[in-house]
ZANUVO-943013 format. One record per residue (C-alpha): residue number from 0; x, y, z. Coordinates in nm, 2 decimals. Each point is the difference from the previous one (the first is absolute). Last residue first. Example, Ala and Ser with C-alpha at 12.3 -4.5 7.8 and 13.67 -1.06 7.14 Angstrom:
% residues 2
FIFI / i / xx / yy / zz
FIFI / 1 / 1.37 / -0.11 / 0.71
FIFI / 0 / -0.14 / -0.34 / 0.07
This chain:
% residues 90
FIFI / i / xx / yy / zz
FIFI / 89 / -6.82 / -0.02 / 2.18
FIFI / 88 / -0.24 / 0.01 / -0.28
FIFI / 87 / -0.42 / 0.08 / 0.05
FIFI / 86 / -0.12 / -0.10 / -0.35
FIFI / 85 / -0.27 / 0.18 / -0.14
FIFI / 84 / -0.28 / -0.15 / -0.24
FIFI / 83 / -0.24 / 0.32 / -0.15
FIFI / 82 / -0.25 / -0.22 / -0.14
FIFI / 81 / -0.18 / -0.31 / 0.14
FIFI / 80 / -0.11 / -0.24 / -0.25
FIFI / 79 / 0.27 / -0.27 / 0.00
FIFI / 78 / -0.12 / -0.32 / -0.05
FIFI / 77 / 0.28 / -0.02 / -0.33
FIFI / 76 / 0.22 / 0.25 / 0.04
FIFI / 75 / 0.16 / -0.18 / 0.33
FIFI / 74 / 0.19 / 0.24 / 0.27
FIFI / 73 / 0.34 / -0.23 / 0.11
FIFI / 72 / 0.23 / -0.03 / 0.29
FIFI / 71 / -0.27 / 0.15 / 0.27
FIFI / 70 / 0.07 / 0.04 / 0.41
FIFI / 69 / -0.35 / 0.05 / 0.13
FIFI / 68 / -0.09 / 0.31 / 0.19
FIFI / 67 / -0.31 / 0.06 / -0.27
FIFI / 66 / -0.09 / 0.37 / -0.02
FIFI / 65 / -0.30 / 0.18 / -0.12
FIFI / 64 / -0.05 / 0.31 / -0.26
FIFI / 63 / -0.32 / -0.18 / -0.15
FIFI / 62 / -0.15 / -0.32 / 0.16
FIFI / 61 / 0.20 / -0.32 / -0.03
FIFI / 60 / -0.08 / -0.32 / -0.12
FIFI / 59 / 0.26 / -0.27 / 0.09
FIFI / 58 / 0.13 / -0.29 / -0.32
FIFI / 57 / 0.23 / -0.25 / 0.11
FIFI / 56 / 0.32 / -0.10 / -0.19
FIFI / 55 / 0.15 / -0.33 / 0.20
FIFI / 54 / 0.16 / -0.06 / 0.33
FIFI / 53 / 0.34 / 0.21 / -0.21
FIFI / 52 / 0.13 / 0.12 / 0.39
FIFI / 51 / -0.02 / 0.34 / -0.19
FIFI / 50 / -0.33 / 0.01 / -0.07
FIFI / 49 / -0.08 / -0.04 / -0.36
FIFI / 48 / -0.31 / 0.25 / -0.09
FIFI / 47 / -0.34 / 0.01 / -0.15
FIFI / 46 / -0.14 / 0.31 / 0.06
FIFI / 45 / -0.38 / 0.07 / -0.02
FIFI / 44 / -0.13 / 0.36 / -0.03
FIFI / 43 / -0.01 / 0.31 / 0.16
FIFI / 42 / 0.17 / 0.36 / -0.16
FIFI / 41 / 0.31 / 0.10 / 0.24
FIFI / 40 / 0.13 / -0.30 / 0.11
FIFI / 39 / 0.33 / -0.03 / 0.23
FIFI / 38 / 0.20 / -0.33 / 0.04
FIFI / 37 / 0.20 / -0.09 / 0.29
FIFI / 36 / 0.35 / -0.12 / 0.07
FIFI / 35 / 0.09 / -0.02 / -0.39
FIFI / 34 / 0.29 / -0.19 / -0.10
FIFI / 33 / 0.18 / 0.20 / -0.25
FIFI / 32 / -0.01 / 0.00 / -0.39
FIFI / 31 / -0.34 / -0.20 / -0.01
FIFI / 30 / 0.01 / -0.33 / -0.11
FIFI / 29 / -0.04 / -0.06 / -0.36
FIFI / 28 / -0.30 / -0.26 / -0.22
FIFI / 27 / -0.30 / 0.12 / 0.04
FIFI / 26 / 0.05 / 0.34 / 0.06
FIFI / 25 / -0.12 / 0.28 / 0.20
FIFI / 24 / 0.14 / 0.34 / -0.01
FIFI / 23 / 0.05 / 0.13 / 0.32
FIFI / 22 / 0.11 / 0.37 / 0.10
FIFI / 21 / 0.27 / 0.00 / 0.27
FIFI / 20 / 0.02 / 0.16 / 0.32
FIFI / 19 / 0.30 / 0.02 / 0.17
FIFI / 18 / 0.26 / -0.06 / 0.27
FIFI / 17 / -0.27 / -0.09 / 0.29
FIFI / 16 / -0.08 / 0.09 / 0.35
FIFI / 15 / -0.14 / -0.20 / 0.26
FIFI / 14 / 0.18 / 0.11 / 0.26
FIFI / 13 / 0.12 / -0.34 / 0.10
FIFI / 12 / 0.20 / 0.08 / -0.26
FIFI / 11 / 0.13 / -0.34 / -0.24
FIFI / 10 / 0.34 / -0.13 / -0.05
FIFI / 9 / 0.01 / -0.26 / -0.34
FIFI / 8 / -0.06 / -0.42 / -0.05
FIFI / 7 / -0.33 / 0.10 / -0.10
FIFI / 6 / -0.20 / -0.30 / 0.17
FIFI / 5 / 0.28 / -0.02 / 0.26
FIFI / 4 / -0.05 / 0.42 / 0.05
FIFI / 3 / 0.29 / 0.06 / 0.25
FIFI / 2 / -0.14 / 0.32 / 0.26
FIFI / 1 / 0.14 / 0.35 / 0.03
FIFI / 0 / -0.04 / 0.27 / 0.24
């Protein structure tokens, strides 16, 4: 079954599952490629990031090969320690 994403303005599974996986190369200045639905880190540091409702870049630590369920339009370089940025795709 499918649900209308308004934030994403696309279907979505309720089962959870995703399209792709996508490695992230932060950068100051670019979106990334796709929306991501949640971010994978395999090496633990700070990310800054842009959520997609654009509230402001906010910088989460993470530990190493951890997920953040948040919906993500840009990766920062700059505040960005973590290592090994994935992007969940759908």
């Amino acid at each position: 079954m499918k649900i209308y994403d308004e934030t994403l303005k696309m279907n979505r599974s309720l089962a959870g599952t995703f399209a792709g996986l996508r490695d992230v190369v932060p950068d100051d200045a670019a979106d990334l490629p796709e929306t991501a639905v949640k971010l994978y880190v395999e090496t633990a540091g700070a990310v800054r990031l842009m959520p997609l409702d654009g509230t402001g870049p906010i910088t989460v630590q993470l530990p190493d090969f951890s997920e953040l369920p948040l919906n993500v339009s840009r990766v920062y370089a700059s505040g960005t320690t973590a290592a090994g940025i994935k992007a969940f795709v759908i």
